[in-house]
C-alpha positions as CSV (number, residue, x, y, z in Angstrom):
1,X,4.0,-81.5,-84.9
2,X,1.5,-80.1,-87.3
3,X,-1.0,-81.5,-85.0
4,X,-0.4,-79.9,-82.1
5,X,0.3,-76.4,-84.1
6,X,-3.0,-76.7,-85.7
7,X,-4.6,-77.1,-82.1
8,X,-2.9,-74.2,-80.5
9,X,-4.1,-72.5,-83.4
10,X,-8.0,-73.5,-83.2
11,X,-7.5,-72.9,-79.0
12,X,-7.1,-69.5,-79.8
13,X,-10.9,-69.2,-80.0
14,X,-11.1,-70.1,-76.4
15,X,-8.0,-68.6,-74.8
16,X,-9.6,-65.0,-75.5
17,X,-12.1,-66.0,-72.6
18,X,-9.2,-67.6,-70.6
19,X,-7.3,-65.4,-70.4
20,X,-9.6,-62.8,-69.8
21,X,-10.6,-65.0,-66.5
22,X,-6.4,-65.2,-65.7
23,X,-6.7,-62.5,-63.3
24,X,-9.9,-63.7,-61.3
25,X,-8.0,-67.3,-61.8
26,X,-5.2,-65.9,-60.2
27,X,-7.2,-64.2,-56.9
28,X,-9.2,-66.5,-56.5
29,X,-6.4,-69.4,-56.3
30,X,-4.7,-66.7,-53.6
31,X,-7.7,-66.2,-51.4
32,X,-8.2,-70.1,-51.7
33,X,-4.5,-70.8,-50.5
34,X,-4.4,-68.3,-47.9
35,X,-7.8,-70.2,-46.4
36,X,-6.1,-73.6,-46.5
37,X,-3.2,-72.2,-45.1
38,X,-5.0,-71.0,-41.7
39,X,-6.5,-74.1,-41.5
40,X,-3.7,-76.2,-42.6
41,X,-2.3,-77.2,-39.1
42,X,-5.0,-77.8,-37.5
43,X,-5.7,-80.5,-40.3
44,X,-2.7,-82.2,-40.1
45,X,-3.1,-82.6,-36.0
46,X,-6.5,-83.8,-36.7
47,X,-8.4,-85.2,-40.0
48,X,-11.2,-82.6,-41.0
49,X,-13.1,-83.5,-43.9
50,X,-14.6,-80.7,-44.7
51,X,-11.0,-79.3,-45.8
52,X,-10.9,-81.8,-48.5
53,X,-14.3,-81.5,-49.5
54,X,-13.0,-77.3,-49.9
55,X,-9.8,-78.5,-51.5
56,X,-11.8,-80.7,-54.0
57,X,-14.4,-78.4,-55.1
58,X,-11.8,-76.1,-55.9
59,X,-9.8,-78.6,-57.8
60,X,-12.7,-80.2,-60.2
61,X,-14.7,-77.1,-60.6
62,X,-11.5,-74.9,-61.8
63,X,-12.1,-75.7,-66.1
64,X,-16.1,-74.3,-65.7
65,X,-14.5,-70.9,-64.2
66,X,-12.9,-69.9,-66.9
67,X,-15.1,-71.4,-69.8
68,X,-17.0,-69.5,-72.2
69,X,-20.7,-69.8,-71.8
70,X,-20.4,-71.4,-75.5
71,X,-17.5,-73.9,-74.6
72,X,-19.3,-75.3,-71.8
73,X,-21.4,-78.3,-71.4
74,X,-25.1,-77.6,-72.1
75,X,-28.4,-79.2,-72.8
76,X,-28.7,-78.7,-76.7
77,X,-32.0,-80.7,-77.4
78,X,-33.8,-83.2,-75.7
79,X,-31.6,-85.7,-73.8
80,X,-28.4,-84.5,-76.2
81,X,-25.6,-82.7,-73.8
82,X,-22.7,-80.9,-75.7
83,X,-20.6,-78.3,-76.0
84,X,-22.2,-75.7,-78.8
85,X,-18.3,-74.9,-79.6
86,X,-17.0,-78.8,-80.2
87,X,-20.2,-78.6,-82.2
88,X,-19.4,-76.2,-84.4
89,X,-15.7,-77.0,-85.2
90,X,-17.0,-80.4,-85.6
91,X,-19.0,-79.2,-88.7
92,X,-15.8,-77.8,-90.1
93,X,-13.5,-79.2,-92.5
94,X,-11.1,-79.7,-89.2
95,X,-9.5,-83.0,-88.2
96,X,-11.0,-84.8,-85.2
97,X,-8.2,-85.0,-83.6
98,X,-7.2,-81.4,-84.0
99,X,-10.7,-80.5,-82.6
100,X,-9.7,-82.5,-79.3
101,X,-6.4,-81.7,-78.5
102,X,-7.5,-77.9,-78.9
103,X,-10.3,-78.8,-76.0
104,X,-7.8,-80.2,-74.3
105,X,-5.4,-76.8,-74.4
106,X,-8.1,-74.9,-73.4
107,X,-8.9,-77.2,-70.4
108,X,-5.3,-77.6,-69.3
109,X,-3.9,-74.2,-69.3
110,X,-6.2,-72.5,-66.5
111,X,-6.3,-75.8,-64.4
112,X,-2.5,-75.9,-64.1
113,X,-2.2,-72.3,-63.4
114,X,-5.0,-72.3,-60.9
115,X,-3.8,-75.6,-59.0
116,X,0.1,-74.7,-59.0
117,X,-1.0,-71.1,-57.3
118,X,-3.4,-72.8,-54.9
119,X,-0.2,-75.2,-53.5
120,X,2.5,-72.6,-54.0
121,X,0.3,-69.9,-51.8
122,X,-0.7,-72.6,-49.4
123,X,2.8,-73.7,-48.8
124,X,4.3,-70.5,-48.5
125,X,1.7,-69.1,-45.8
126,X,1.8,-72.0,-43.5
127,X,4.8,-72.2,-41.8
128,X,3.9,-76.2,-40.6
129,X,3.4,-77.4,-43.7
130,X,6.9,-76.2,-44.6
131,X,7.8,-78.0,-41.6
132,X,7.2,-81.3,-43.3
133,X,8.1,-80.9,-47.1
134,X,10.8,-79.5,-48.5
135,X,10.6,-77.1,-51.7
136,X,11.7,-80.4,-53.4
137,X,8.4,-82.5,-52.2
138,X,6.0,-79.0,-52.7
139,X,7.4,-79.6,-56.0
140,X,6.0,-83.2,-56.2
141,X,2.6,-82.6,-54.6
142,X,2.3,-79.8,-56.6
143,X,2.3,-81.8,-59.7
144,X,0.8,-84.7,-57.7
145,X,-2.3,-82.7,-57.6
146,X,-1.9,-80.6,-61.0
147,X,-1.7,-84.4,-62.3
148,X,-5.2,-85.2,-60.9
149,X,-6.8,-81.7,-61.8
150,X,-5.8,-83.0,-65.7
151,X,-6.9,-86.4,-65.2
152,X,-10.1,-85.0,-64.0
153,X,-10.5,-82.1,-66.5
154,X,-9.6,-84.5,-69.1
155,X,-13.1,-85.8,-68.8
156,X,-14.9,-82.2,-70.0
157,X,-13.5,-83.1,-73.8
158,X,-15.2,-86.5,-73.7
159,X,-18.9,-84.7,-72.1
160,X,-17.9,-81.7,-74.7
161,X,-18.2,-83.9,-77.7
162,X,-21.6,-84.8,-77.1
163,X,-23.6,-87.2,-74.9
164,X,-27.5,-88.4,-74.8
165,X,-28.4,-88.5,-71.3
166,X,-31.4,-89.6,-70.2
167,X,-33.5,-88.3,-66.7
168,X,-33.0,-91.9,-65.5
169,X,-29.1,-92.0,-66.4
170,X,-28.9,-88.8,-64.4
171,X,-30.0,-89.9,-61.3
172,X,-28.2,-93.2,-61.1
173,X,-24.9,-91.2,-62.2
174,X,-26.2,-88.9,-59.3
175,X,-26.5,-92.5,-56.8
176,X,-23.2,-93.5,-58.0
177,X,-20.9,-90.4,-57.5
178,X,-23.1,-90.4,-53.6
179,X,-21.8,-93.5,-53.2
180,X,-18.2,-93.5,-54.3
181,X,-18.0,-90.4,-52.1
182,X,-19.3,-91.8,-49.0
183,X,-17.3,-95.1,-49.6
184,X,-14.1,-92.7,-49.6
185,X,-15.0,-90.7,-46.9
186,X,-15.6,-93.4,-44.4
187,X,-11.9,-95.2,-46.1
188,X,-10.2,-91.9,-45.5
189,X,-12.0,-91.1,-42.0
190,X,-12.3,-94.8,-40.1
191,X,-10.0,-97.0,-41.9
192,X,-6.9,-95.0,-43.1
193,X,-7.8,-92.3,-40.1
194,X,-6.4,-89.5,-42.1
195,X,-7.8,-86.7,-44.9
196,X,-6.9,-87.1,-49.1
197,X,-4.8,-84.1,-49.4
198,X,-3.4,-84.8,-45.4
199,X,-2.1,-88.4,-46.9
200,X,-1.1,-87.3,-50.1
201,X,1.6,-84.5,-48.2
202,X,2.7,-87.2,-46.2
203,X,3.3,-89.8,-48.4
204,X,5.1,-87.0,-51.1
205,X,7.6,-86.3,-47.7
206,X,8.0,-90.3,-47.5
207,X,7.7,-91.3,-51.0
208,X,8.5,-88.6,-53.5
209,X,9.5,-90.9,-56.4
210,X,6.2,-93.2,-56.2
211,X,4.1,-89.7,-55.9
212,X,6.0,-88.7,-59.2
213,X,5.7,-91.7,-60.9
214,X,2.0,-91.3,-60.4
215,X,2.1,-87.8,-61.1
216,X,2.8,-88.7,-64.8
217,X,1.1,-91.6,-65.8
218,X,-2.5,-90.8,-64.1
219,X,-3.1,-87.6,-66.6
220,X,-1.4,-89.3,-69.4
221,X,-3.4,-92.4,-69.0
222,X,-6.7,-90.1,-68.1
223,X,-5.9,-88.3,-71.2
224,X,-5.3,-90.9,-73.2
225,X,-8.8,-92.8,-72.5
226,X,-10.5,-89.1,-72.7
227,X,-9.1,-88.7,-76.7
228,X,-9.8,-92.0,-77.4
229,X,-13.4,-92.0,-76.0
230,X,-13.7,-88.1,-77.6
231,X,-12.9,-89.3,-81.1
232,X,-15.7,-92.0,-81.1
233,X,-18.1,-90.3,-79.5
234,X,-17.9,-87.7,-82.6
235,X,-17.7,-90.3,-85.0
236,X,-21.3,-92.1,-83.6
237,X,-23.2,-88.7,-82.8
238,X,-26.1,-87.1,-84.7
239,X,-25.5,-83.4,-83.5
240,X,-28.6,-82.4,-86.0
C-alpha cells in the first residue's frame, strides 16, 4: 500500500501537465467520436480500413498528447533514448519500483479517459451501432479497448527507462512494425473479411464474457512484462 501511495505521490509531478491537457483530452476524444460515428455504418456494411487505421492512431498515440516535453521519450546522447524525467527520479534516493508505477499513473490516467470518451461519444451518436450492442456490451468493448490502449501504453515506461538504439536497430524495428501491419491488414481484409474494431463490436455482442476475460488479463499481463522489463533496464543502464 505504501507503494502505490508513494507513486501517486511522485505522479504528482506529471499530472500538473495532464491535467492541464484534460480539457484538449476531452475535445479532442469528442470530435474523434463524433467522426467515427458518421462513418460507423457504413463500416459495418462494408470493411474500410482506413477507419481502423483512424481508430488506431488515436488509440496508441493518446499517452504523447498529454506528456510533458520532459516525460517524453527523447534522444539524450548518442544512441541512448530516455525519458529526461525517469532519469532524474532515477538519480534520487526513490525505490525503483516506486519510480515505475508512478510512470505507469501518469500513462494510464489520460489513456483511459481519452478511450472511454472516444467509445461512449461514438456509441451514443450512431444510432446503428446501438442497434447491435447493448449498454451492457458498450460496457465490454469499452474496456476491451481501454484494456488494449494500457497494454500498449504500458510499453512507454519500459522505452522511458532508457534504451540504446542504434540507426540499424531503427530501421529493422521500422521493417518489422511494416510488416506486422501489412500481415494484419491483408488477415483482417482477405481472410477474416472484416475490420479490427468491426470484429471486436461483433464478437463483444456474441461473446461478452470471452471479450472480458481478455479485457483483464491483456493489460495486466502487458503490464506486468512492462515493470518487469522497466526495473532491469534501470538496473543495467549507464544514464551518465
Amino acid at each position: 500500500m505504501n507503494t502505490f501511495k508513494e507513486s501517486i505521490w511522485l505522479a504528482r509531478y506529471d499530472f500538473r501537465h495532464v491535467v492541464k491537457q484534460i480539457a484538449a483530452l476531452i475535445f479532442v476524444a469528442g470530435i474523434y467520436g463524433y467522426f467515427f460515428a458518421d462513418l460507423m455504418e457504413g463500416y459495418l456494411e462494408k470493411t474500410k480500413p482506413v477507419f481502423d487505421l483512424f481508430f488506431f492512431l488515436y488509440l496508441f498515440f493518446m499517452p504523447s498528447w498529454s506528456r510533458s516535453k520532459e516525460s517524453q521519450i527523447q534522444q539524450i546522447e548518442g544512441d541512448l533514448y530516455a525519458a529526461p524525467t525517469f532519469m532524474l527520479f532515477n538519480q534520487l534516493p526513490i525505490r525503483k519500483n516506486v519510480v515505475i508505477i508512478s510512470r505507469f499513473f501518469c500513462l494510464f490516467v489520460p489513456v483511459i479517459i481519452g478511450t472511454v470518451l472516444v467509445l461512449v461519444v461514438t456509441y451514443i451518436a450512431s444510432d446503428v451501432l446501438r442497434e447491435v450492442l447493448s449498454v451492457g456490451g458498450l460496457v465490454v468493448l469499452t474496456l476491451f479497448w481501454t484494456g488494449i490502449a494500457l497494454a500498449s501504453c504500458s510499453a512507454f515506461a519500459t522505452m522511458e527507462a532508457g534504451e540504446r538504439i542504434s540507426k540499424l536497430r531503427m530501421v529493422t524495428s521500422f521493417i518489422w512494425l511494416i510488416l506486422i501491419a501489412g500481415a494484419l491488414f491483408i488477415l483482417m481484409k482477405d481472410v477474416l473479411k472484416s475490420g479490427i474494431l468491426k470484429w471486436s463490436i461483433f464478437f463483444t455482442a456474441d461473446h461478452p464474457l470471452v471479450m472480458l476475460l481478455l479485457a483483464l488479463l491483456i493489460p495486466i499481463g502487458a503490464s506486468w512484462w512492462a515493470y518487469r522489463r522497466a526495473y532491469k533496464q534501470m538496473n543495467k543502464m549507464d544514464y551518465m
